[in-house]
N, C-alpha and C positions, 0 to 999 in steps of 0.2 A: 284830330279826327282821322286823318293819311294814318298814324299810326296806331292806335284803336284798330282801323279798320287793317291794319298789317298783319297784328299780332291774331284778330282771329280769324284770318286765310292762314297761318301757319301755324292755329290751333286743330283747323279743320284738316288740315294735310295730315300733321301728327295724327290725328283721330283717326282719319283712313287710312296711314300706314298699319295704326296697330289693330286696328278692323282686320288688314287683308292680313299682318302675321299671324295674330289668333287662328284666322281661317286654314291659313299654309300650315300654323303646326296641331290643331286638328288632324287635320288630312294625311298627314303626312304620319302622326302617332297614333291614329286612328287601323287598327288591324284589321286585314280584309275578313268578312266573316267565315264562320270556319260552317259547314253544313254536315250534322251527321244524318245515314240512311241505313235502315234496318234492310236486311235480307235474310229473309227465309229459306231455309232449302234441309231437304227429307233428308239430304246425306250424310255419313258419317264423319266426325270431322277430321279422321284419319282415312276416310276412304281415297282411293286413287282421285274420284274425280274434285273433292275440294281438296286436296295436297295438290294434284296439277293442272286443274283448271280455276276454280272458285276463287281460292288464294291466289294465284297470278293476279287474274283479272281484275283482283280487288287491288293487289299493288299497283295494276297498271291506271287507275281508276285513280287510285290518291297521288302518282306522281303525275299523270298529267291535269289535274287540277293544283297542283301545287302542294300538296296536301290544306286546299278549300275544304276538301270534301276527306270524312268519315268515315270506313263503312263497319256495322256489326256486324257481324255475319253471326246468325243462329241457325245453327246446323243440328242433322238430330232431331227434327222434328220439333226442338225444343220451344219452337216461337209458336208452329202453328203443326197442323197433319199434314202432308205430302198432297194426299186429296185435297184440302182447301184453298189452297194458298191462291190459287186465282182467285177467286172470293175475296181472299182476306187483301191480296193488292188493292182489286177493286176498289175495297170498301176504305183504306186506308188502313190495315190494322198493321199492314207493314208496311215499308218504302219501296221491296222491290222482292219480288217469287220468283224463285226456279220452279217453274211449271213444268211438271210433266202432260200432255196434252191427249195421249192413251184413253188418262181417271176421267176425259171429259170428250168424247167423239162428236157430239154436237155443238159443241160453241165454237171451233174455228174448221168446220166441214172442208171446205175447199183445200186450206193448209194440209189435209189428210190425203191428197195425191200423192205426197212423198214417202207413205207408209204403203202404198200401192205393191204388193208381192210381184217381184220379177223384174224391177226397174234397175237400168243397169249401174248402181250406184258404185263406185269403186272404194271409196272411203268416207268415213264420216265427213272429212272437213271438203270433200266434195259436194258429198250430199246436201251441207250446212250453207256451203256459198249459195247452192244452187236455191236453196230454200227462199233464203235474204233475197238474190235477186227475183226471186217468184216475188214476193209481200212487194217489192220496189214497182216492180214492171206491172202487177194487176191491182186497179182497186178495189176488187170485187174481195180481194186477200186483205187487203189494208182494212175495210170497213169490219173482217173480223175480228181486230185488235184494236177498233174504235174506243173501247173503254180502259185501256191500259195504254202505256208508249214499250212498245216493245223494243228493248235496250238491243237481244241477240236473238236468233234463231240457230238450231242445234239440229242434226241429225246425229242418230247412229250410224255404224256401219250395218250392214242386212245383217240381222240374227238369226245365230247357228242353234239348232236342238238340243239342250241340254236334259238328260234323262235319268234318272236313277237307278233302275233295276234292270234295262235291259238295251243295248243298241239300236237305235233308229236306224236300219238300214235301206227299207224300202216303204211302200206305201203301206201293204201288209202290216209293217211294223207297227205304224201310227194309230191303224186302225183300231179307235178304240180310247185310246188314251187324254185321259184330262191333264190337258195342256195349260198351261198359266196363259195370258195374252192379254196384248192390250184392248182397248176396244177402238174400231172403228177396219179397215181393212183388215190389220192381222186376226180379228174375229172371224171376218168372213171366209176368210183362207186356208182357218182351222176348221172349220165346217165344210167346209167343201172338200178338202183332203180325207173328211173323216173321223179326225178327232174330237173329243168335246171340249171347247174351248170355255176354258173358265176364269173369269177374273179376279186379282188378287193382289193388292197395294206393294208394290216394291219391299217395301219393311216387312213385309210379313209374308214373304213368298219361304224365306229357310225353314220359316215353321213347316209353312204347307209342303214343301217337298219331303221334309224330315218326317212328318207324321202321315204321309201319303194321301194328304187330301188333294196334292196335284201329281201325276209321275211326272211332270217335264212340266220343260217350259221354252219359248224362243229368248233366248238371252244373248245380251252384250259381256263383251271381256273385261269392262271394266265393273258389271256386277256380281261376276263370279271372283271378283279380287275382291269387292269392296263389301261386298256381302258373305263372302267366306262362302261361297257356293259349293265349293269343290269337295267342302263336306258332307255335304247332300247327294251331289250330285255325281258321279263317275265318271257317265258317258257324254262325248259330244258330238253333234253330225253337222258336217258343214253343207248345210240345206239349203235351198231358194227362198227363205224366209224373208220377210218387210223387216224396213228399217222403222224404227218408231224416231219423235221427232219430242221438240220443246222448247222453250223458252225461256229468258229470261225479261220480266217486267218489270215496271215500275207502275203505282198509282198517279194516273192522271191528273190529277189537281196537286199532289204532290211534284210533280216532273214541270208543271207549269208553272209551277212557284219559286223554281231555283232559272240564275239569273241566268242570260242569257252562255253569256264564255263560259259557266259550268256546265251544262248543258252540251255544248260542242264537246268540251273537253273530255266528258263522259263519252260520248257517240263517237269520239277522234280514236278508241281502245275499244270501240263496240260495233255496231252493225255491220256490212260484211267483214272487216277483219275480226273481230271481236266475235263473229258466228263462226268463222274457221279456225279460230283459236281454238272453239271449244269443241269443235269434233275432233279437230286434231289429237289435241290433249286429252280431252276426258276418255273420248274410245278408240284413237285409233294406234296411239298410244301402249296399250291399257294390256293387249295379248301376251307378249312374252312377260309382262311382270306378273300374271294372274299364274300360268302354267309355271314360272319359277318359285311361287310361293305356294302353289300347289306341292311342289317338287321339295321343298325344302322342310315342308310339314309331311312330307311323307303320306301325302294324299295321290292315291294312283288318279288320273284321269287318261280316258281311253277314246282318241279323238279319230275318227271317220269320215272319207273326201268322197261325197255320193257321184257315184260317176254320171258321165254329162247326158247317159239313157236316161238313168233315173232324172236327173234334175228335169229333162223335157218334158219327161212322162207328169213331172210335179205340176210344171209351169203349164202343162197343155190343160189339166186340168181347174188349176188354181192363179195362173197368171193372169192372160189377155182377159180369157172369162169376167176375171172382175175386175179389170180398168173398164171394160164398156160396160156392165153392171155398176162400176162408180159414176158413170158419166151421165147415165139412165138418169138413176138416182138424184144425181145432183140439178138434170136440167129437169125433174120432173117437181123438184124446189123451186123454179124458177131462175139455175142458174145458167144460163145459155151459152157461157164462155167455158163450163166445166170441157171442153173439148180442144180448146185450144190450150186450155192451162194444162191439161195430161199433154198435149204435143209439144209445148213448150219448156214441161219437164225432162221432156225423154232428150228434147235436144239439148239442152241447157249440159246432161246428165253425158251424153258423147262427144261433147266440146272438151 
């Protein structure tokens, strides 16, 4: 019976050692899952800003997940239209859009402080940090990107005049001229200076300059490289013009469904450093390699410092005017903070 009852206590041991090794070498030859994520974005995929921003962030993205994580990048418009891509994050047709936020002036209104004419922004990846910490510090800013996780925030640096046929040198000059622009402040800023401001998808602005359905436009350095502007275009005035701003997202139920430490690991290469990465790189960057490849294609461009009269005489007209014009606006939506958020940009902007 003692030994009966011996052998199966040292059946049942055996049993549960080879339970727990089966389990050990599962686990152990069991590879962590790998996740891939689509990204959309309007740019070329040799343009400056995915060679020196896009592409980084994407290596920086697969080595601090270990390469867990994936990512495609479809560039080129090829996944989705530049216009859509908010939509399409939303709805899930992709994993994560470079948003331009211009194609869309009402869906995150308040984020539109930073495109405000005349704000003393000194470079993109200032502009970029200061944006990130605006979306952190207000909720009023967070509940605009309720329907996405928003991985980074992006400024330009303030956009200089780019022109075709003839030099921007005064107010005179402008008057008159259909200007490309974004919508939401740089609309307003173009009307009020004078010109007629008309809108026009990134991708499709060389046509409009080349075939003169726009003479100008407020542009970045790094679209006059990445879009071969400087065939179009000649002239440039460095003006009091807004910066325009952007994003990159991901779809929300997709972003909640990846595990916890991927997640970090993504946001550990994104949100504020990951916002100043990409003004850094993408525009501020972007000047001497646009005028060198201007120079190398034997493309003249003919650039213009408007002296600090003019700039006043711009800003008296087109600066403060509409920050308190934006503030009206915005509390006359119901947003009652839009006043401290313009005062917390301008200082966030002189720190």
């Amino acid at each position: 019976m003692i030994y009966h009852q011996s052998c199966n206590v040292v059946r049942n041991i055996l049993s549960a050692i080879g339970v727990v090794a089966i389990v050990l070498a599962l686990t152990v030859a069991a590879p962590a899952q790998e996740v891939t994520l689509t990204v959309a974005d309007q740019n070329p995929p040799t343009s400056w800003g995915s060679v020196h921003a896009m592409q980084p962030w994407i290596r920086k993205i697969e080595e601090a997940t270990r390469g867990r994580v994936k990512i495609e990048h479809y560039p080129g418009q090829t996944l989705v239209k530049g216009t859509e891509t908010w939509s399409a994050v939303r709805a899930g047709i992709v994993d994560i859009g470079w948003c331009f936020h211009g194609y869309w002036p009402d869906i995150t209104p308040l984020s539109d402080v930073i495109t405000l004419p005349g704000l003393p922004i000194t470079s993109a990846e200032k502009g970029s940090e200061v944006l990130w910490k605006l979306y952190e510090k207000f909720p009023t800013i967070r509940k605009e990107y309720a329907e996405i996780q928003p991985l980074a925030l992006w400024t330009s640096h303030p956009y200089f005049l780019l022109t075709t046929s003839k030099q921007v040198k005064t107010l005179d000059d402008l008057n008159g001229l259909k200007i490309r622009v974004t919508g939401g402040p740089p609309t307003e800023q173009m009307k009020a200076l004078g010109a007629v401001p008309t809108l026009v998808p990134m991708p499709d602005v060389y046509q409009a300059l080349d075939k003169g359905v726009v003479d100008g436009m407020g542009a970045p350095w790094e679209a006059v490289n990445s879009f071969r502007l400087y065939e179009v275009a000649k002239y440039y005035t460095i003006a009091p013009l807004s910066a325009v701003y952007g994003s990159l997202c991901a779809n929300k139920q997709k972003w909640e469904s990846l595990p916890t430490d991927i997640r970090d690991a993504i946001m550990s290469v994104s949100g504020l450093e990951g916002s100043k990465l990409w003004g850094r790189n993408f525009f501020d960057a972007a000047e001497q390699a646009a005028l060198d490849r201007a120079d190398a294609e034997n493309r003249e461009m003919v650039g213009y410092a408007m002296p600090t009269e003019e700039v006043a005489r711009w800003n008296k007209i087109a600066a403060q005017p509409l920050w308190d014009a934006w503030v009206r606006k915005m509390e006359a939506k119901g947003h009652g903070e839009a006043r401290q958020i313009l005062e917390a940009t301008v200082e966030m902007l002189n720190d």
